[in-house]
C-alpha positions as semicolon CSV with decimal commas, in nm:
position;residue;x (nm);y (nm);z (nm)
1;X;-7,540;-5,411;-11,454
2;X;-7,277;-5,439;-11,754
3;X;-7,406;-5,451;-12,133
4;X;-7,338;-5,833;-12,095
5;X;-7,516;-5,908;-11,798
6;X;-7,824;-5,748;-11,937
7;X;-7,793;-5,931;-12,265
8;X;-7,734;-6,249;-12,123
9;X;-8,070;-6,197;-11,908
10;X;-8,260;-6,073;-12,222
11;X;-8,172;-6,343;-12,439
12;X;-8,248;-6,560;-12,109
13;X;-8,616;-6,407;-12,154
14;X;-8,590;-6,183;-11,893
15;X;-8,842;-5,902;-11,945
16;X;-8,654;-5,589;-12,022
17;X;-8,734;-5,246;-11,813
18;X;-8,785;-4,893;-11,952
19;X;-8,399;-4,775;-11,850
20;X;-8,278;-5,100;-12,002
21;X;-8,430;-5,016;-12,349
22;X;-8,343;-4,661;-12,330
23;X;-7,957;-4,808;-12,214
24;X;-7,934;-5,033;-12,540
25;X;-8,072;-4,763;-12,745
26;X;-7,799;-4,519;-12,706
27;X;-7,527;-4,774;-12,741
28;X;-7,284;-4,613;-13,016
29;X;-6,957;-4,814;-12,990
30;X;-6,892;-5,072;-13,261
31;X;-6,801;-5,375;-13,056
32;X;-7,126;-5,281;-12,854
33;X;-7,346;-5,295;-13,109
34;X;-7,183;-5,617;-13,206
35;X;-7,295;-5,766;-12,885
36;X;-7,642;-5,633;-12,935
37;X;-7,716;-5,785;-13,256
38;X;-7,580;-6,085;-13,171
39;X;-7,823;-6,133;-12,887
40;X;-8,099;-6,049;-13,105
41;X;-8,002;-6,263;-13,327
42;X;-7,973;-6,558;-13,124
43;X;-8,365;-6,440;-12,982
44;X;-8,487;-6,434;-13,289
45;X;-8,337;-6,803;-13,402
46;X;-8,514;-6,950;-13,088
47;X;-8,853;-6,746;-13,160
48;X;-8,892;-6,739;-13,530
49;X;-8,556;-6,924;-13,675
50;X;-8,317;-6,863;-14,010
51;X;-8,551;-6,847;-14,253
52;X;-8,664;-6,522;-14,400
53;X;-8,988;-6,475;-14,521
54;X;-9,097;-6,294;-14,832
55;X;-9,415;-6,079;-14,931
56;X;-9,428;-5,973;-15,297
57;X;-9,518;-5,601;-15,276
58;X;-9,728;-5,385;-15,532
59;X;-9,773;-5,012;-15,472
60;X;-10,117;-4,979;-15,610
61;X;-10,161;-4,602;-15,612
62;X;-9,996;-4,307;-15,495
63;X;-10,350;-4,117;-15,441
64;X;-10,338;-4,013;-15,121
65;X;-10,577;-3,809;-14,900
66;X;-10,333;-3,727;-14,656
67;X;-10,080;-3,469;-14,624
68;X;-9,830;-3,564;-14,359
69;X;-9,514;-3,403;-14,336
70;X;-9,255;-3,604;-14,410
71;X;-9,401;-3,848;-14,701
72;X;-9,331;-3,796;-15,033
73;X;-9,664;-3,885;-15,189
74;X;-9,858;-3,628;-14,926
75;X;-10,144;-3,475;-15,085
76;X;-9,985;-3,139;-15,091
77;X;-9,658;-3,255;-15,318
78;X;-9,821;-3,127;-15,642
79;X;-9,466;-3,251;-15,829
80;X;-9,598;-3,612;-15,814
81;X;-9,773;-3,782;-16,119
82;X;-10,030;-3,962;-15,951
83;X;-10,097;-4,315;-16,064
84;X;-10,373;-4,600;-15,972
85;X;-10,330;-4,945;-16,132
86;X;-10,567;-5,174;-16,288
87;X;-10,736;-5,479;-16,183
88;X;-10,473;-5,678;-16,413
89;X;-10,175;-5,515;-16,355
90;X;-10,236;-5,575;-15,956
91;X;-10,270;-5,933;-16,075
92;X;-9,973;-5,977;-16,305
93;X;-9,834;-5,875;-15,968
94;X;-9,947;-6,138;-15,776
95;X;-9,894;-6,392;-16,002
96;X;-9,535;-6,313;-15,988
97;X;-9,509;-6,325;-15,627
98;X;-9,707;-6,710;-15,698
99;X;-9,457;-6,805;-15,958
100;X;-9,179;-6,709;-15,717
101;X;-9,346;-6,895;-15,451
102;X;-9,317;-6,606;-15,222
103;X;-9,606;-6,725;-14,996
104;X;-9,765;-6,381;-14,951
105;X;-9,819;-6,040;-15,136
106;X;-9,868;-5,704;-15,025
107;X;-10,079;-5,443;-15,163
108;X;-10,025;-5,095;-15,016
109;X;-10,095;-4,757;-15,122
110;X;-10,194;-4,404;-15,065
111;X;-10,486;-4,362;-14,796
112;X;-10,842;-4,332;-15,001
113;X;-11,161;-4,444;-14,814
114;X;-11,378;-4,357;-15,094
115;X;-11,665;-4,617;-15,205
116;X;-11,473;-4,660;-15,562
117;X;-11,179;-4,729;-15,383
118;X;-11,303;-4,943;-15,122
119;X;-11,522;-5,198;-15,407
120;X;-11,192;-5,177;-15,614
121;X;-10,943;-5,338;-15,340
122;X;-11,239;-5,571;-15,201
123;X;-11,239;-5,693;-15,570
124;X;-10,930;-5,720;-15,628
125;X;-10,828;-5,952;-15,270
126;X;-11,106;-6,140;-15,406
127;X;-10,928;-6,220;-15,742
128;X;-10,623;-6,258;-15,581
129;X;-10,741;-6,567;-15,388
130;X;-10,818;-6,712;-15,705
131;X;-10,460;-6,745;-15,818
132;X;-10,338;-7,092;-15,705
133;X;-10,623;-7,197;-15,506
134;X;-10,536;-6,926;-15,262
135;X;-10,216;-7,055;-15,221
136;X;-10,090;-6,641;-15,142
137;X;-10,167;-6,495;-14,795
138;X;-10,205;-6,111;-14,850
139;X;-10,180;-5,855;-14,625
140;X;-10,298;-5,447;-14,666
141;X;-10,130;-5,169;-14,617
142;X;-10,411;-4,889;-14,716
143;X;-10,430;-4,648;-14,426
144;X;-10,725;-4,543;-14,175
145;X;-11,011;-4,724;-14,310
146;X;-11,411;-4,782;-14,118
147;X;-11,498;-5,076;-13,941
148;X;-11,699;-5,158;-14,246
149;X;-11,425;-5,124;-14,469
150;X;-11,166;-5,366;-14,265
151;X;-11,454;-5,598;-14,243
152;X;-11,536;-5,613;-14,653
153;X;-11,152;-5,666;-14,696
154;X;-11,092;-5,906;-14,466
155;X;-11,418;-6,112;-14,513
156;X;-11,261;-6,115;-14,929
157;X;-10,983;-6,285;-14,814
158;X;-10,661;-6,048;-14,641
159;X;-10,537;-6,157;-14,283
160;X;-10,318;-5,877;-14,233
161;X;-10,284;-5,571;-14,251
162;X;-10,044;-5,297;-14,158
163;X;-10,081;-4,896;-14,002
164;X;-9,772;-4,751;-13,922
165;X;-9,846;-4,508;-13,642
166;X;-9,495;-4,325;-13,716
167;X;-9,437;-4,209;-13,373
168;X;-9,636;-4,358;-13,010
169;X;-9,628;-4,038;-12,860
170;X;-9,913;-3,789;-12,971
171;X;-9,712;-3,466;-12,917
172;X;-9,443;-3,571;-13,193
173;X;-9,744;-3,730;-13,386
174;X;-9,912;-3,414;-13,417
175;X;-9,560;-3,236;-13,501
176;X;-9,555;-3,504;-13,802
177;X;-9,899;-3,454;-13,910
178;X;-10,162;-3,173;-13,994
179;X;-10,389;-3,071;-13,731
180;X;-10,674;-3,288;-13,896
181;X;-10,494;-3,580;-13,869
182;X;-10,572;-3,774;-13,550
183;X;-10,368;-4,022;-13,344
184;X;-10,628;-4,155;-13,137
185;X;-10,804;-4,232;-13,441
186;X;-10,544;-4,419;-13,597
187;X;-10,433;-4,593;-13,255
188;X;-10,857;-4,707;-13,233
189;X;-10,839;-4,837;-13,607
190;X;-10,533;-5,083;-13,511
191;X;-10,758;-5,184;-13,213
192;X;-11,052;-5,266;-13,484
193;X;-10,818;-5,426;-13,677
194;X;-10,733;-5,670;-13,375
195;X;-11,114;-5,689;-13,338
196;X;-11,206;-5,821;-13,701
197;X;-10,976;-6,083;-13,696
198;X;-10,655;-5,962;-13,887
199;X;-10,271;-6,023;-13,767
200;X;-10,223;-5,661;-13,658
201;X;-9,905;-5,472;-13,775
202;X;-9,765;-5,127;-13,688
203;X;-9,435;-4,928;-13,666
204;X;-9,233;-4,591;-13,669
205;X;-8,962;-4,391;-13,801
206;X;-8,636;-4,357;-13,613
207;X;-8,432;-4,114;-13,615
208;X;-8,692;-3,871;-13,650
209;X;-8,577;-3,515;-13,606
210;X;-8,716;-3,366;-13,235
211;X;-8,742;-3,738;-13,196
212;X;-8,539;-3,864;-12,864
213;X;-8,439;-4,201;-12,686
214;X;-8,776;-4,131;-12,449
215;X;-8,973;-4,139;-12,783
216;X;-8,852;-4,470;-12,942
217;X;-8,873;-4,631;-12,585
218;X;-9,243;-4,588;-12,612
219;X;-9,254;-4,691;-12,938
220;X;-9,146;-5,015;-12,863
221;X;-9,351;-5,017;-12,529
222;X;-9,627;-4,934;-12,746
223;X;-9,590;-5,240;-12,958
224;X;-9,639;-5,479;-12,662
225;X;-9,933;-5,294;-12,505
226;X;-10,135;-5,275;-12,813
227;X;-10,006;-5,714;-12,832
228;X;-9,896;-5,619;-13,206
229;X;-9,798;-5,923;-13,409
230;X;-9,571;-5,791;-13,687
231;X;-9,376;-5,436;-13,694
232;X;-9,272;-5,246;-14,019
233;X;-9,046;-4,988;-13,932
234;X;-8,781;-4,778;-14,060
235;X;-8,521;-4,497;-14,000
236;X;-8,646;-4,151;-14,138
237;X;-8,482;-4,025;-14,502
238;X;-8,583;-3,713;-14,642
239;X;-8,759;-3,635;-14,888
240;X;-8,695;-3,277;-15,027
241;X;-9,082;-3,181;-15,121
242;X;-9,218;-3,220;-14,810
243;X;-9,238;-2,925;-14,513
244;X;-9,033;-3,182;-14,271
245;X;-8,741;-3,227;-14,551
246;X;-8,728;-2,836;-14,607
247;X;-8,694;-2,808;-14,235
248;X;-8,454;-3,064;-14,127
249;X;-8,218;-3,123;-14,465
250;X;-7,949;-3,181;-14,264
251;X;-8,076;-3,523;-14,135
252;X;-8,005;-3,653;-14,507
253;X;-7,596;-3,598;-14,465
254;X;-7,553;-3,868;-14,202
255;X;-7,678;-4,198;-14,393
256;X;-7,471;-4,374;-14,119
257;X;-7,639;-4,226;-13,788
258;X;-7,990;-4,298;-13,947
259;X;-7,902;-4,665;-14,051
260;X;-7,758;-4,753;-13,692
261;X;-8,098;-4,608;-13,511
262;X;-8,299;-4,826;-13,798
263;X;-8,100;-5,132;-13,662
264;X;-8,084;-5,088;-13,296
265;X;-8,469;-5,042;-13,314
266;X;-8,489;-5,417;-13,476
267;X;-8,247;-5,524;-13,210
268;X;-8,392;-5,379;-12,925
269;X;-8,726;-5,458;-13,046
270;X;-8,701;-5,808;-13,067
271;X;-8,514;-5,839;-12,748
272;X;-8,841;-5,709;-12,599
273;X;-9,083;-5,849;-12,808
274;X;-8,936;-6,174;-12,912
275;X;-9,218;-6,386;-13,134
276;X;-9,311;-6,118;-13,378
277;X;-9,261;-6,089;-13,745
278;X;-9,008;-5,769;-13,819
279;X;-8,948;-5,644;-14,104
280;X;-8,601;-5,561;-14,253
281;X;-8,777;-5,265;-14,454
282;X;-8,645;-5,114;-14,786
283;X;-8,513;-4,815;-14,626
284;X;-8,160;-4,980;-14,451
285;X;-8,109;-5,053;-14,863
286;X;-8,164;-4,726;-14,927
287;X;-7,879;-4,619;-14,627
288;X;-7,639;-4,927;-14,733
289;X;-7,623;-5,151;-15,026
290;X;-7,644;-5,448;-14,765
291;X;-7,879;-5,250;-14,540
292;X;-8,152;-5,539;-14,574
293;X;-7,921;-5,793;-14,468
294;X;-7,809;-5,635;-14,172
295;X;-8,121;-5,592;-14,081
296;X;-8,176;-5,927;-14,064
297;X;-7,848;-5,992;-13,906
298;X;-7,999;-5,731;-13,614
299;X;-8,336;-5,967;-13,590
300;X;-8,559;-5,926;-13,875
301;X;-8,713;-6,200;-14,025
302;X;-8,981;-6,031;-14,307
303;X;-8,853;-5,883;-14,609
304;X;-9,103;-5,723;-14,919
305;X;-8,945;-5,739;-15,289
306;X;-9,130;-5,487;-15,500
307;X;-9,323;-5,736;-15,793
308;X;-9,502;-5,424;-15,926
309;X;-9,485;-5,260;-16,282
310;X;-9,121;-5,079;-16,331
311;X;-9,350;-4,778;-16,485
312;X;-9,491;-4,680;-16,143
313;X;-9,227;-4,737;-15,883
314;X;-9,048;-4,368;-15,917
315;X;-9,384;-4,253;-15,847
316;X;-9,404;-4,425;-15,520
317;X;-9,067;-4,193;-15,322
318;X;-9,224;-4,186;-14,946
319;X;-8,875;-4,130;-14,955
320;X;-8,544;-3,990;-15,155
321;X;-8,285;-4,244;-15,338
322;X;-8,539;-4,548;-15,281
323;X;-8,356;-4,846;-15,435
324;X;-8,479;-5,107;-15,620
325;X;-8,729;-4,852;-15,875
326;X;-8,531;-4,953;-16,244
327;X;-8,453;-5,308;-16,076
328;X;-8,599;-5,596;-16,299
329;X;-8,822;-5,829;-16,092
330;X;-8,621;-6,124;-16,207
331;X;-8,269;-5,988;-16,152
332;X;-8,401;-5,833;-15,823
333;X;-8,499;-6,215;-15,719
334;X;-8,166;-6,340;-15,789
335;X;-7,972;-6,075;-15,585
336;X;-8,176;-6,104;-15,303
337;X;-8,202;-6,530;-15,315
338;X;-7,788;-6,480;-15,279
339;X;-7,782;-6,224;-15,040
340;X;-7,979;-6,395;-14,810
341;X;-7,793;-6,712;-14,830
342;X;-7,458;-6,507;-14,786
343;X;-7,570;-6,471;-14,433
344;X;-7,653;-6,806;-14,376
345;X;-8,028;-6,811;-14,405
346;X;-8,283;-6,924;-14,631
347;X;-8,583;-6,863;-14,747
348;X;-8,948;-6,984;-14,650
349;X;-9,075;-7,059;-14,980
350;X;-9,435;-7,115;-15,023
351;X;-9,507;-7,055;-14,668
352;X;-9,740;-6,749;-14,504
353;X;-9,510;-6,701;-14,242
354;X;-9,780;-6,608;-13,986
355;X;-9,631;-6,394;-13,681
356;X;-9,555;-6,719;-13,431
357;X;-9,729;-6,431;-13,179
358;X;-10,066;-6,379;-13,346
359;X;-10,094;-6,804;-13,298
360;X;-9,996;-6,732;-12,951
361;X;-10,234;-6,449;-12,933
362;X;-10,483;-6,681;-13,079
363;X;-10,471;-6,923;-12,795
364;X;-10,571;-6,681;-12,511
């Protein structure tokens, strides 16, 4: 079968096997690629159209009880100032993402499951659905919480929430992570997730080093078995205080390599998984000054502006060179508003922009 053949039967809605991912994701040629995003594209304009949707993001703290290998704010990088925000500053956050009528806003932070931690966010979702008459959907990205824990937060008011798993495969997992870090216990707490209600979202690195075609082919296998309704994911960039950086520095020299892998992964993921929200995550900007918008251009549809405090983002670096850290909220708006629209999309204001796949999920 010839690249066009199988793209013409994927964007048909043909259901695509194992070799045929693993085919698309070691395409390399220019005019290839071409052809691959363009078939994603036209997927993801049938599924979920041109309009991008926006989630105003705060980092809320970069306390974090982990200590995996390749973040930047792992428990073990003593260099970091650590930071927590208040109650108001969270707030200031979201009333900016309100004002901008960005229809949702993210909190995310460092993994704590503490009790102080866990009445602190329930608190603050609650506060958060004050603004505007709830008028801002909000999703969570806080790590490997208890049943209990999802529960509190979702019955205050979030309806998503998102766990990277980094890599589907356990071996590389546990070559990412410490040994007290579990992947069956993270893959069970996106399956109580699904259970308490909440639009479910995941994703990985690519581009991982010891990572190989075989491995991102299950990752996006693993996205359709576990029926997950939004994916976050983005190519690996070191970060020089962690054990994986100080291994692998060499991965850092080839922005290129990494930023290709980040977008065939959106392509070939929404070829496969067609209704879900995808993000076009932070990290292509950090590879290319119009990394985003390629991104989208490849079949994203989500992207998260930072509406946090300029005095904490340099102490949120999962990763090295992040952009956006000195940006003005304002200015950062108005680059992004005509950035968009140079590609010829808009942008959903105002709306939640639910994954079209959790309302399909929702049916069954």
């Amino acid at each position: 079968m010839t690249l066009e053949t199988l793209l013409a039967a994927a964007v048909a809605g043909d259901v695509l096997s194992s070799d045929d991912l693993a085919f698309l994701l070691r395409l390399e040629q220019p005019d290839e690629l071409q052809k691959l995003y363009r078939a994603a594209y036209e997927v993801k304009l049938r599924y979920v159209g041109n309009k991008v949707n926006l989630r105003g993001l705060v980092e809320v703290s970069n306390v974090c009880r982990k200590n995996c290998f390749y973040c930047g704010i792992r428990r073990g990088n003593t260099k970091v100032k650590r930071f927590g925000m208040s109650l108001s500053e969270i707030l200031e956050g979201a009333q900016f993402a309100a004002k901008f009528r960005y229809g949702s806003f993210v909190l995310q932070a460092g993994e704590r499951s503490d009790p102080e931690w866990v009445d602190f966010i329930e608190n603050a979702v609650r506060e958060i659905k004050k603004i505007d008459n709830g008028v801002l959907g909000i999703t969570l990205s806080l790590g490997e919480q208890s049943y209990e824990t999802y529960q509190r937060w979702f019955d205050a008011g979030a309806h998503r929430y998102l766990l990277r798993i980094e890599s589907s495969d356990p071996e590389l997992y546990a070559k990412l992570h410490p040994a007290d870090h579990s992947y069956f216990e993270r893959v069970a707490a996106l399956e109580t997730l699904r259970e308490i209600g909440y639009q479910v979202g995941t994703g990985v690195m690519s581009g991982l080093p010891m990572q190989t075609v075989e491995n991102l082919v299950h990752d996006i296998e693993f996205f359709k078995q576990h029926d997950i309704d939004m994916i976050g994911m983005g190519p690996y960039i070191v970060h020089r205080d962690t054990p994986l950086g100080r291994e692998f520095p060499e991965i850092g020299s080839d922005p290129e390599r990494q930023l290709k892998i980040g977008l065939k992964m959106i392509a070939v993921t929404r070829l496969y998984l067609r209704n879900v929200n995808i993000a076009s995550t932070t990290a292509l900007q950090a590879l290319a000054p119009n990394g985003r918008e390629l991104g989208l251009l490849a079949g994203a549809n989500v992207i998260m502006p930072n509406v946090g405090d300029l005095t904490y983002r340099q102490g949120y670096l999962l990763y090295e060179n992040k952009p956006g850290t000195n940006e003005n909220i304002e200015v950062a708006r108005g680059k992004l508003e005509r950035a968009i629209s140079g590609i010829g999309e808009s942008i959903a204001y105002g709306q939640w922009g639910d994954s079209p796949h959790f309302a399909e999920r929702q049916k069954k």
